[in-house]
N, C-alpha and C positions, 0 to 999 in steps of 0.2 A: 504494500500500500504506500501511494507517495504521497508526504505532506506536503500541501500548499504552505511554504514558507511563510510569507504575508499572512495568510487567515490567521495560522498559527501562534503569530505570534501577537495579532491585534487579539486573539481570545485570551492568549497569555498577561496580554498589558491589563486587560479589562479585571484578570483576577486577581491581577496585584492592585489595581487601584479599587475594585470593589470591595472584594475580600479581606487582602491583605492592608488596604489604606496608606500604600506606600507612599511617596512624594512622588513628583514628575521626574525628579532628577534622578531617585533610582530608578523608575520604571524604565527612562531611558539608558540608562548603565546595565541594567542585567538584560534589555534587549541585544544591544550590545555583543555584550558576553554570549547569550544565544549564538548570534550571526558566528563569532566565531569560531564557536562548534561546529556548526552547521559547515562550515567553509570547511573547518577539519576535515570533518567527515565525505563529505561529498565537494570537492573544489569546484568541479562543472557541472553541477544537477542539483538537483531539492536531494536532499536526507529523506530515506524512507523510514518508518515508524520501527520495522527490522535494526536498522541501520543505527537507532536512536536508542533504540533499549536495548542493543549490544553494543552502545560505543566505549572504547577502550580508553575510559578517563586516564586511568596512569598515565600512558602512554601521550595523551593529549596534555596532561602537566607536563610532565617531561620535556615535548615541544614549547611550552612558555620557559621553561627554565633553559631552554639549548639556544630561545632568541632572546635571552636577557632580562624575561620579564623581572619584576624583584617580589622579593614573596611578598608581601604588603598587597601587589596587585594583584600577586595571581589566589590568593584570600578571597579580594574582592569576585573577583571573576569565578573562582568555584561556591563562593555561597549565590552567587546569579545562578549557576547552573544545580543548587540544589532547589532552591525556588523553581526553577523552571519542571524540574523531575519532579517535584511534590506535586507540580500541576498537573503533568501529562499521567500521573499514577492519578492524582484523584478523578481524573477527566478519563481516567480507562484507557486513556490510547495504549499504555503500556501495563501489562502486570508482574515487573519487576523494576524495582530501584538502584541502577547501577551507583547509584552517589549514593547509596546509605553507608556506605564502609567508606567512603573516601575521608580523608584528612590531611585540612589543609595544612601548608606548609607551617612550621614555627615561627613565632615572631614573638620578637623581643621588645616586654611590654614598654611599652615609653607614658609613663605617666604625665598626665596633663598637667601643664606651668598653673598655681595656683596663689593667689593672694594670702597673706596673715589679714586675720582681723583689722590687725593696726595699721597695714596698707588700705584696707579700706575703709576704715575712718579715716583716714588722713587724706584718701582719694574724693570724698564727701563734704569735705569739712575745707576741702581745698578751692573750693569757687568763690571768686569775688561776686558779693550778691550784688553788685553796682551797676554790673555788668550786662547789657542785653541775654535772653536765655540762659542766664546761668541758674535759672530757679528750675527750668525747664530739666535741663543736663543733670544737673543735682538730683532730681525728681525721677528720673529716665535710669542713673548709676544704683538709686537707692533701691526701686522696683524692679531690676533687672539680678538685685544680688538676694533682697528681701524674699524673693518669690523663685529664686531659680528658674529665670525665663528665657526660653531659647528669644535668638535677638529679631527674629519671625514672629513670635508672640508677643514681643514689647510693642513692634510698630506698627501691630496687628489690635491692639488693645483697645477696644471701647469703655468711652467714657461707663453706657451703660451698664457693662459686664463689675462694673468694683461697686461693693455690696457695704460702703462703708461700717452702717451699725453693728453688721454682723463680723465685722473683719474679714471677707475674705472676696475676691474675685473669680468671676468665669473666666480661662485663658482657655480658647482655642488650638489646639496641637497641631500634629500632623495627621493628615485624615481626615482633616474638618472635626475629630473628636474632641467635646469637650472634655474639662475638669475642672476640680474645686480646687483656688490655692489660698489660703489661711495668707492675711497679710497682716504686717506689724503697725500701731498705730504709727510707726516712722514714718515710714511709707506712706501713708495715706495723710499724714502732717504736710509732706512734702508734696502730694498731690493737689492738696486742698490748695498751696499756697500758690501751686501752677492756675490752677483753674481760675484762680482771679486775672490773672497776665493772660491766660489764652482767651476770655471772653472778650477781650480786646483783638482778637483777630477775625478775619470772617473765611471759615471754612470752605474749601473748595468743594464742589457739588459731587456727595457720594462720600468725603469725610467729615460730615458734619459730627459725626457722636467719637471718630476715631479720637483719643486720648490727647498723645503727642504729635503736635503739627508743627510744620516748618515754619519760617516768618511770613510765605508767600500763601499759608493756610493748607496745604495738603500732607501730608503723612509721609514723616521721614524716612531716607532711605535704611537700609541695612550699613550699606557703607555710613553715613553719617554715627551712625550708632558707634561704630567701629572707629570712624575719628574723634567721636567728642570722647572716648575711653583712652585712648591712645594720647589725644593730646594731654589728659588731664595724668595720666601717668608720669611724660615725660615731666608735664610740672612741677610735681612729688618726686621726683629725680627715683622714682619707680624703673629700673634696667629691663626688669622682666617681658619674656614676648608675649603681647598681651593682646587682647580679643575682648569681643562681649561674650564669647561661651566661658573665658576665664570665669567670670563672676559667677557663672551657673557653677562649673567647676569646685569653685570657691563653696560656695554655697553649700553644695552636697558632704563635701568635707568637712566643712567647720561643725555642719549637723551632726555627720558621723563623732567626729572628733568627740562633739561632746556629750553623746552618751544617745542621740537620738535612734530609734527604731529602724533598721534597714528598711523595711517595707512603707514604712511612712515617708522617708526621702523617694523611694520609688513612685511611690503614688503624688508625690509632688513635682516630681520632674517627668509625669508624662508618660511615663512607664505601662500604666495598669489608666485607662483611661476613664472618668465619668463621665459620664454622658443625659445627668438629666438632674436639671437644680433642685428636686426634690430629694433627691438623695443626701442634698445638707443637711435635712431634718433629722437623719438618724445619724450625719459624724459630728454636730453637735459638740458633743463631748464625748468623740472615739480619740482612739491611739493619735489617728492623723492629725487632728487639732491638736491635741495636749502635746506630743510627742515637737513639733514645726514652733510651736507658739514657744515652750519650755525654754528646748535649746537652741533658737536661734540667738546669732550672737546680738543682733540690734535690737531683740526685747530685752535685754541685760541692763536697763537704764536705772538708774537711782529713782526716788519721787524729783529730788532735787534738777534731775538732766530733763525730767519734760517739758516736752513745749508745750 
């Protein structure tokens, strides 16, 4: 039987982005990966379904490692092609799994560059408030490390979704799935003090309720995130290579660090996804509230430090 390359693989995309809720950017990367099995296997024809459920992965690693790939990549490209095999088994084209026994290459963990606390209070505490946007920036550093928020979710953040009396906001993930993230009165001090400065701007049509907006009124970039971090580092004569997933980074460790629940950092970073605001009514007063709110480092304030 020969597969139509094409059909195959728009049914493939469609399971990762239905089922699976990937992003656009993996969808596109472990098609990819696909293609160049496919080209393995067959260089001048479609790969038949024979062809597919006896293809000789080793030996197809092997060719990534004889053209240089580096293990890092070729990781990437066999967890595409186990995705892709869990598909074609549960869709029946095949009824066996050549990539159940495969194992990717070894890699040497490289742990993410991470802030101390005191790097980020000092990263916080460093903005001249005289300054145009700096209540903004300020506000953007502190909800971006408060809430471990990928920097897609910061510029993605409606006013609507932050729940102040309750403490905590809806952040949309990857998948379009929601979750509940627990926020510190910080955060929301520092939001409250934005929202007087951004009612003085007039929203571009379609960002009206988005959170943080630029001075021209639409919704900042990713990159912008990534400079007002960057700059505000070098100004803390901060050396480290630094990112807005730093802060997320940041954020998971300092929780761990300080005695917080593993599972309650996962459910805050995205991990185990919510999906329906009713569900706040029973975490109330679970582990995930108690555990985020306890030991994060910015609920740590005297009565004396509040604003």
């Amino acid at each position: 039987m020969i597969v139509s390359n094409s059909g195959l693989l728009k049914s493939f995309a469609r399971y990762l982005k239905l089922e699976k809720g990937v992003s656009d950017n993996t969808v596109d990367g472990y098609l990819h990966d696909v293609e160049k099995l496919f080209r393995y296997l067959s260089p001048e024809a479609q790969p038949s379904v024979d062809q597919l459920a006896k293809a000789d992965i080793p030996q197809f690693i092997c060719q990534l490692q004889d053209i240089g790939i580096q293990p890092r990549s070729q990781a990437r490209i066999l967890s595409g092609l186990k995705s892709f095999y869990s598909f074609l088994r549960l869709e029946e084209y095949i009824d066996h799994n050549p990539m159940e026994l495969i194992e990717g290459p070894k890699l040497g963990r490289k742990l993410p560059e991470i802030l101390t606390v005191e790097e980020i209070d000092a990263l916080i505490n460093s903005f001249d408030m005289s300054l145009p946007e700096s209540q903004r920036n300020r506000a953007i550093i502190e909800t971006l490390y408060d809430c471990g928020l990928r920097v897609s979710e910061l510029v993605g953040l409606r006013i609507s979704q932050i729940h102040a009396d309750d403490e905590y906001i809806i952040v949309e993930g990857k998948g379009s799935k929601q979750r509940l993230v627990p926020i510190s009165q910080s955060a929301l001090h520092e939001i409250k003090l934005y929202l007087k400065e951004r009612c003085h701007l007039t929203p571009k049509r379609g960002d009206e309720d988005i959170l943080f907006l630029n001075r021209r009124g639409g919704r900042l970039s990713r990159v912008m995130i990534f400079y007002i971090i960057k700059e505000r580092c070098e100004a803390c004569g901060i050396e480290k290579n630094i990112s807005p997933h730093t802060l997320r980074h940041s954020f998971a460790t300092h929780l761990l660090e300080g005695g917080a629940n593993l599972r309650a950092i996962q459910q805050m970073l995205g991990h185990e996804s919510i999906t329906t605001t009713e569900i706040y009514v029973h975490l109330d007063n679970s582990l995930l509230r108690s555990e985020i709110l306890t030991h994060h480092p910015r609920n740590h304030r005297k009565t004396g430090e509040e604003k």
